[in-house]
C-alpha positions as CSV (number, residue, x, y, z in Angstrom):
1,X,62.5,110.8,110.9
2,X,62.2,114.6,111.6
3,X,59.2,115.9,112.8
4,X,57.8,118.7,110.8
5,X,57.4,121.2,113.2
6,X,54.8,124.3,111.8
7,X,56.4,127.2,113.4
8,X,59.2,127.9,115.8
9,X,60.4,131.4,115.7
10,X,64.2,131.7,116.9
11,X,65.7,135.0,118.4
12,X,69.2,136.0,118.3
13,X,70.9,135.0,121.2
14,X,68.1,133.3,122.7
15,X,66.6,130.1,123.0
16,X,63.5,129.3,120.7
17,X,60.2,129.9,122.1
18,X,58.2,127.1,123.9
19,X,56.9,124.8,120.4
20,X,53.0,125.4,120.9
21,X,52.1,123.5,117.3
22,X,53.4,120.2,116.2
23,X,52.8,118.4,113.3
24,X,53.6,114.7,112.7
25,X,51.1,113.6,109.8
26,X,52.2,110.4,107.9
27,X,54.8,110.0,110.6
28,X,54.4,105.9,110.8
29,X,54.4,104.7,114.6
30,X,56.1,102.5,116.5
31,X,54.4,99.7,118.8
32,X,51.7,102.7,118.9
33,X,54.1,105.1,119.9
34,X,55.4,108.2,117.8
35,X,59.8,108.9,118.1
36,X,60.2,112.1,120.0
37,X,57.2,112.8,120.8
38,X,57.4,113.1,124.8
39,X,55.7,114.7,127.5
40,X,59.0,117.7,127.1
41,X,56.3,119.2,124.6
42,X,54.6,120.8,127.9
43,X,53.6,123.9,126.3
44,X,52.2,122.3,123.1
45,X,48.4,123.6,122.4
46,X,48.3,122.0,118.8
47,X,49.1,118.3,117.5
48,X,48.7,117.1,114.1
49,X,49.0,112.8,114.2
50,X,47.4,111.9,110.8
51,X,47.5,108.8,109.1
52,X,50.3,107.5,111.3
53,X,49.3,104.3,112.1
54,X,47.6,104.6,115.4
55,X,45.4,101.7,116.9
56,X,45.4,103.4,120.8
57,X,46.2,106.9,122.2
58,X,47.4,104.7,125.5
59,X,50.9,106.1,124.6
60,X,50.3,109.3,123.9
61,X,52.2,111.5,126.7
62,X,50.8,113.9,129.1
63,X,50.1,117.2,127.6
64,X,48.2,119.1,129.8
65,X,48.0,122.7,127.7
66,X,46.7,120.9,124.6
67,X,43.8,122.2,122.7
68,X,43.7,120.9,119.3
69,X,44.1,117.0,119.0
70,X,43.7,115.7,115.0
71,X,43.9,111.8,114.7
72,X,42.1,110.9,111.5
73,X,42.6,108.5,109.1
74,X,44.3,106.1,112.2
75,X,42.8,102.5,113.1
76,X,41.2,103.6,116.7
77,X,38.6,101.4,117.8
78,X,38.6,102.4,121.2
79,X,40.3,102.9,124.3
80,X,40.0,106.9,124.5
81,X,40.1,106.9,128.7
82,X,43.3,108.1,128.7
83,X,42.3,111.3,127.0
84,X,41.0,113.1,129.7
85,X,43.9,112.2,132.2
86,X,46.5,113.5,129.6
87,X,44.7,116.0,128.1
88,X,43.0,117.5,130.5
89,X,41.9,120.8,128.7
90,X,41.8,119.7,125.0
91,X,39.1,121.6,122.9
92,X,38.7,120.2,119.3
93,X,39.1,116.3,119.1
94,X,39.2,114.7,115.1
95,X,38.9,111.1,115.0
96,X,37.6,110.9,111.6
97,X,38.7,107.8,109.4
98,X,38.9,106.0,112.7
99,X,37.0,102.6,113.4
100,X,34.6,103.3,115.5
101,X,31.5,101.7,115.4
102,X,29.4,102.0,118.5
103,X,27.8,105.0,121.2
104,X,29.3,103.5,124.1
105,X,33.2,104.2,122.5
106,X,32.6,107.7,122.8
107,X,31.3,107.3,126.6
108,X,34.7,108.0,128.3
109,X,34.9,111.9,126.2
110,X,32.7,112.8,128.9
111,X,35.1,113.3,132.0
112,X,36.9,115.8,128.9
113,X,34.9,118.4,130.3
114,X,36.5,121.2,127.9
115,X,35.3,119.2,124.7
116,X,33.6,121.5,122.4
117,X,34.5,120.2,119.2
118,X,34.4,116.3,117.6
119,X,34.9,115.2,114.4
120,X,33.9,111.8,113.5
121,X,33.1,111.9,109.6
122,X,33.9,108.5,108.1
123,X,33.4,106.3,111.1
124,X,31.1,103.3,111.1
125,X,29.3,105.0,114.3
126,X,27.9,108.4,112.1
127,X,25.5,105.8,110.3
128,X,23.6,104.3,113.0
129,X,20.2,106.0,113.8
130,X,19.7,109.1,115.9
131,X,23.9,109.1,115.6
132,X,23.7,113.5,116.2
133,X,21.1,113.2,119.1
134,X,22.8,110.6,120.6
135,X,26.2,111.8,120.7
136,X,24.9,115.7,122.0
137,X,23.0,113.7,124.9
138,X,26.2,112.0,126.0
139,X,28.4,114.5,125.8
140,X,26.6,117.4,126.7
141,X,29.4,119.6,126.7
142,X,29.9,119.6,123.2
143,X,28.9,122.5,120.8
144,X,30.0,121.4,117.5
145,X,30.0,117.6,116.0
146,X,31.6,117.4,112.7
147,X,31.3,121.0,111.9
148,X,27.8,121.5,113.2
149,X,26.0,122.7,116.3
150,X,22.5,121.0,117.9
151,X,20.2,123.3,115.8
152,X,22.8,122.3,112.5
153,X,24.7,125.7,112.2
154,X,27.8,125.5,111.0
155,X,30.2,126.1,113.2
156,X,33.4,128.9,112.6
157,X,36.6,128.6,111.2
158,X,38.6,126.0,113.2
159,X,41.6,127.6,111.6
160,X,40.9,131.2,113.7
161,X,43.0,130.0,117.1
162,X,45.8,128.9,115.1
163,X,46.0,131.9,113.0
164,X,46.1,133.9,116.1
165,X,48.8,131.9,117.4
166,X,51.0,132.9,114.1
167,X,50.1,136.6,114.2
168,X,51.3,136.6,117.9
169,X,54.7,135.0,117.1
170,X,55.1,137.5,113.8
171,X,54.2,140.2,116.3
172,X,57.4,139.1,118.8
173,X,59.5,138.7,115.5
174,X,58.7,142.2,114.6
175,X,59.4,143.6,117.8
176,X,62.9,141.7,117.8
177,X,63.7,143.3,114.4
178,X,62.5,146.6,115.5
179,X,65.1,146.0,118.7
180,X,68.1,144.7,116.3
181,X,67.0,148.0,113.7
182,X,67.6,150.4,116.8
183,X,70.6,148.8,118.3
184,X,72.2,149.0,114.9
185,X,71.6,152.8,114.2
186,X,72.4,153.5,117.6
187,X,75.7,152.0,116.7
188,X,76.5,153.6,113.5
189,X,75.5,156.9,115.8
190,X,78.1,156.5,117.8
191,X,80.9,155.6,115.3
192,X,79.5,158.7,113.2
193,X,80.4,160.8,117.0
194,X,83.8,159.0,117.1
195,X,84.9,159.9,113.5
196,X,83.7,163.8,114.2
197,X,85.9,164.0,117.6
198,X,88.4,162.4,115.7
199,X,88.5,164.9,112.9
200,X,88.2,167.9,115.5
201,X,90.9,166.6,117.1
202,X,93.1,166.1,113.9
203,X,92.2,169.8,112.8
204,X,93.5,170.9,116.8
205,X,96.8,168.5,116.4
206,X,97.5,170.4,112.9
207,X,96.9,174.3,114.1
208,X,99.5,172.9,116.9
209,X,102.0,172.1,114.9
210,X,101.5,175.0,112.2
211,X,101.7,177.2,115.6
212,X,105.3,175.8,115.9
213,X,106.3,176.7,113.0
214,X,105.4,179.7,111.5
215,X,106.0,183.3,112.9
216,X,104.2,186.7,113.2
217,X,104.9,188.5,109.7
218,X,107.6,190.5,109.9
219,X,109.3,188.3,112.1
220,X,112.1,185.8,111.4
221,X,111.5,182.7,112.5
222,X,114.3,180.6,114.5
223,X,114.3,177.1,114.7
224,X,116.2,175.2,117.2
Protein backbone atom coordinates (compact mmCIF):
# COMPACT_ATOMS: atom_id res chain seq x y z
CA UNK A 1 0.00 0.00 0.00
CA UNK A 2 0.97 3.81 0.07
CA UNK A 3 1.03 5.43 3.11
CA UNK A 4 -0.98 8.61 3.24
CA UNK A 5 1.28 10.96 4.27
CA UNK A 6 -0.58 14.48 5.61
CA UNK A 7 1.86 17.09 4.51
CA UNK A 8 5.26 17.12 2.83
CA UNK A 9 6.05 20.35 1.24
CA UNK A 10 8.62 19.98 -1.71
CA UNK A 11 10.96 22.88 -2.92
CA UNK A 12 12.45 23.32 -6.23
CA UNK A 13 15.60 21.90 -6.47
CA UNK A 14 15.59 20.55 -3.06
CA UNK A 15 14.98 17.62 -1.18
CA UNK A 16 11.49 17.54 0.76
CA UNK A 17 11.54 18.59 4.24
CA UNK A 18 12.05 16.02 7.15
CA UNK A 19 8.17 14.18 7.17
CA UNK A 20 7.06 15.37 10.85
CA UNK A 21 3.23 13.84 10.38
CA UNK A 22 2.31 10.47 9.22
CA UNK A 23 -0.78 8.94 8.83
CA UNK A 24 -1.43 5.28 8.28
CA UNK A 25 -5.15 4.68 9.52
CA UNK A 26 -6.85 1.49 8.15
CA UNK A 27 -3.37 0.50 6.98
CA UNK A 28 -3.84 -3.46 7.95
CA UNK A 29 -0.56 -4.80 9.63
CA UNK A 30 1.62 -7.44 9.23
CA UNK A 31 2.68 -9.96 11.99
CA UNK A 32 2.09 -6.63 14.16
CA UNK A 33 4.20 -4.71 12.05
CA UNK A 34 3.20 -1.76 9.57
CA UNK A 35 5.25 -1.81 5.63
CA UNK A 36 7.56 1.18 5.69
CA UNK A 37 7.17 2.26 8.60
CA UNK A 38 10.90 2.35 10.07
CA UNK A 39 12.85 4.02 12.51
CA UNK A 40 14.23 6.44 8.96
CA UNK A 41 11.03 8.58 10.19
CA UNK A 42 13.57 10.27 12.88
CA UNK A 43 12.12 13.57 12.71
CA UNK A 44 8.39 12.35 12.85
CA UNK A 45 6.40 14.28 15.85
CA UNK A 46 2.90 12.96 14.68
CA UNK A 47 1.58 9.20 13.85
CA UNK A 48 -1.76 8.33 13.06
CA UNK A 49 -2.09 4.00 13.28
CA UNK A 50 -5.88 3.56 13.52
CA UNK A 51 -7.83 0.61 13.11
CA UNK A 52 -4.84 -1.21 11.65
CA UNK A 53 -4.91 -4.30 13.26
CA UNK A 54 -2.47 -3.91 16.14
CA UNK A 55 -2.35 -6.47 19.07
CA UNK A 56 1.42 -4.97 20.50
CA UNK A 57 3.43 -1.80 19.89
CA UNK A 58 6.61 -4.33 20.47
CA UNK A 59 7.32 -3.46 16.75
CA UNK A 60 6.91 -0.20 16.56
CA UNK A 61 10.42 1.56 15.67
CA UNK A 62 12.34 3.95 17.68
CA UNK A 63 11.13 7.45 17.23
CA UNK A 64 12.57 9.52 19.66
CA UNK A 65 10.98 13.16 18.45
CA UNK A 66 7.43 11.84 18.61
CA UNK A 67 4.73 13.70 20.24
CA UNK A 68 1.42 12.57 19.21
CA UNK A 69 0.84 8.68 19.21
CA UNK A 70 -3.09 7.69 18.07
CA UNK A 71 -3.78 3.91 18.24
CA UNK A 72 -7.55 3.47 18.71
CA UNK A 73 -9.79 1.15 17.54
CA UNK A 74 -6.58 -1.65 17.57
CA UNK A 75 -6.77 -5.06 19.75
CA UNK A 76 -3.94 -3.90 22.58
CA UNK A 77 -4.31 -5.70 25.66
CA UNK A 78 -1.10 -4.90 26.93
CA UNK A 79 2.49 -4.88 26.57
CA UNK A 80 3.00 -0.86 26.43
CA UNK A 81 6.84 -1.09 28.08
CA UNK A 82 8.32 -0.50 25.00
CA UNK A 83 6.74 2.96 24.84
CA UNK A 84 8.94 4.80 26.90
CA UNK A 85 12.24 3.25 25.42
CA UNK A 86 11.00 4.27 21.79
CA UNK A 87 9.27 7.14 22.51
CA UNK A 88 10.94 8.79 24.77
CA UNK A 89 9.26 12.29 24.66
CA UNK A 90 5.76 11.41 23.37
CA UNK A 91 2.93 13.81 24.71
CA UNK A 92 -0.63 12.71 23.76
CA UNK A 93 -1.17 8.83 23.82
CA UNK A 94 -4.94 7.51 22.31
CA UNK A 95 -5.57 4.00 23.03
CA UNK A 96 -9.19 4.16 22.82
CA UNK A 97 -11.07 1.13 21.31
CA UNK A 98 -8.24 -0.95 22.68
CA UNK A 99 -8.75 -4.01 25.12
CA UNK A 100 -7.71 -3.04 28.06
CA UNK A 101 -9.21 -4.06 31.06
CA UNK A 102 -7.21 -3.55 34.19
CA UNK A 103 -5.06 -0.52 36.31
CA UNK A 104 -1.95 -2.38 36.36
CA UNK A 105 -1.76 -2.29 32.11
CA UNK A 106 -1.35 1.26 32.26
CA UNK A 107 1.54 0.85 35.05
CA UNK A 108 4.53 0.91 32.68
CA UNK A 109 3.11 4.82 31.08
CA UNK A 110 4.87 5.89 34.10
CA UNK A 111 8.67 5.80 33.07
CA UNK A 112 6.88 8.12 29.88
CA UNK A 113 7.66 11.01 31.88
CA UNK A 114 6.46 13.65 29.16
CA UNK A 115 2.80 12.05 29.15
CA UNK A 116 0.29 14.67 29.46
CA UNK A 117 -2.36 13.40 27.55
CA UNK A 118 -4.39 9.76 27.45
CA UNK A 119 -7.20 8.71 25.88
CA UNK A 120 -8.78 5.62 26.82
CA UNK A 121 -12.65 6.09 25.92
CA UNK A 122 -14.14 2.60 25.06
CA UNK A 123 -11.86 0.39 26.93
CA UNK A 124 -13.07 -2.14 29.41
CA UNK A 125 -10.73 -0.35 32.10
CA UNK A 126 -12.82 3.28 32.06
CA UNK A 127 -15.76 1.23 33.86
CA UNK A 128 -14.19 -0.03 36.88
CA UNK A 129 -14.67 2.14 40.00
CA UNK A 130 -12.60 5.17 40.97
CA UNK A 131 -11.19 4.50 36.99
CA UNK A 132 -10.22 8.76 36.92
CA UNK A 133 -8.64 8.78 40.44
CA UNK A 134 -6.89 5.80 39.85
CA UNK A 135 -5.31 6.45 36.68
CA UNK A 136 -4.22 10.41 37.90
CA UNK A 137 -2.56 8.60 41.03
CA UNK A 138 -0.50 6.39 38.87
CA UNK A 139 0.50 8.46 36.44
CA UNK A 140 1.03 11.60 38.05
CA UNK A 141 2.36 13.22 35.24
CA UNK A 142 -0.64 13.39 33.43
CA UNK A 143 -2.85 16.49 32.97
CA UNK A 144 -5.58 15.50 30.74
CA UNK A 145 -7.44 11.77 30.64
CA UNK A 146 -9.79 11.49 27.85
CA UNK A 147 -10.24 15.17 27.34
CA UNK A 148 -10.39 16.18 30.98
CA UNK A 149 -8.10 17.45 33.68
CA UNK A 150 -8.23 16.33 37.69
CA UNK A 151 -10.78 19.07 38.60
CA UNK A 152 -12.82 17.80 35.05
CA UNK A 153 -11.97 20.90 32.80
CA UNK A 154 -11.94 20.23 29.55
CA UNK A 155 -8.86 20.28 28.18
CA UNK A 156 -7.81 22.60 24.69
CA UNK A 157 -7.87 21.78 21.30
CA UNK A 158 -5.50 18.77 20.61
CA UNK A 159 -5.64 20.01 17.05
CA UNK A 160 -3.55 23.54 18.04
CA UNK A 161 0.20 21.80 17.71
CA UNK A 162 -0.60 20.36 14.52
CA UNK A 163 -2.16 23.40 13.10
CA UNK A 164 1.02 25.16 14.04
CA UNK A 165 3.06 22.67 12.39
CA UNK A 166 0.96 23.47 8.90
CA UNK A 167 1.21 27.34 9.31
CA UNK A 168 5.00 26.87 9.72
CA UNK A 169 5.50 24.83 6.50
CA UNK A 170 2.86 27.35 4.49
CA UNK A 171 5.14 30.05 6.01
CA UNK A 172 8.57 28.24 4.21
CA UNK A 173 6.30 27.69 1.02
CA UNK A 174 5.56 31.32 0.95
CA UNK A 175 8.98 32.48 1.45
CA UNK A 176 10.19 30.01 -1.49
CA UNK A 177 7.52 31.67 -3.75
CA UNK A 178 8.43 35.01 -2.63
CA UNK A 179 12.31 33.78 -3.61
CA UNK A 180 11.20 32.13 -7.17
CA UNK A 181 8.82 35.74 -7.67
CA UNK A 182 12.08 37.80 -7.20
CA UNK A 183 14.44 35.68 -9.10
CA UNK A 184 12.05 35.83 -12.02
CA UNK A 185 11.63 39.72 -12.18
CA UNK A 186 15.17 40.08 -11.67
CA UNK A 187 15.43 38.03 -14.80
CA UNK A 188 13.02 39.73 -16.98
CA UNK A 189 15.13 42.99 -15.60
CA UNK A 190 17.93 42.09 -17.04
CA UNK A 191 16.66 40.83 -20.50
CA UNK A 192 14.55 44.29 -20.53
CA UNK A 193 18.59 45.96 -20.06
CA UNK A 194 19.83 43.64 -22.84
CA UNK A 195 17.13 44.53 -25.45
CA UNK A 196 17.74 48.49 -24.55
CA UNK A 197 21.72 48.13 -25.18
CA UNK A 198 20.80 46.30 -28.03
CA UNK A 199 18.56 48.83 -29.61
CA UNK A 200 21.19 51.75 -28.60
CA UNK A 201 23.56 49.92 -30.23
CA UNK A 202 21.41 49.25 -33.43
CA UNK A 203 20.50 53.07 -33.62
CA UNK A 204 24.78 53.75 -33.27
CA UNK A 205 25.42 50.90 -36.08
CA UNK A 206 22.78 52.84 -38.36
CA UNK A 207 24.12 56.67 -37.86
CA UNK A 208 27.52 54.74 -38.84
CA UNK A 209 26.60 53.63 -41.88
CA UNK A 210 24.30 56.73 -42.91
CA UNK A 211 27.71 58.68 -42.01
CA UNK A 212 29.26 56.65 -44.88
CA UNK A 213 27.12 57.52 -47.06
CA UNK A 214 25.78 60.74 -47.32
CA UNK A 215 27.63 64.07 -47.77
CA UNK A 216 27.65 67.68 -46.41
CA UNK A 217 24.93 69.62 -48.74
CA UNK A 218 26.45 71.11 -51.34
CA UNK A 219 28.87 68.50 -51.72
CA UNK A 220 29.01 65.65 -54.22
CA UNK A 221 29.37 62.62 -52.82
CA UNK A 222 32.13 59.99 -54.20
CA UNK A 223 31.84 56.53 -53.72
CA UNK A 224 34.69 54.18 -54.13
Amino acid sequence: FDPLVRKIPWRRNRQPTPVRELVLDNCKSNDGKIEGLTAEFVNLEFLSLINVGLISVSNLPKLPKLKKLELSDNRICGGLDMLAEKLPNLTHLNLSGNKLKDISTLEPLKKLECLKSLDLFNCEVTNLNDYRESVFKLLPQLTYLDGYDREDREAPDSDAEVDGVDEEEDDEEDEDKEEDEDGEEEEFDDEEDDDEDEDVEGEEDEDEVSGEVSAPLGCPAFLS
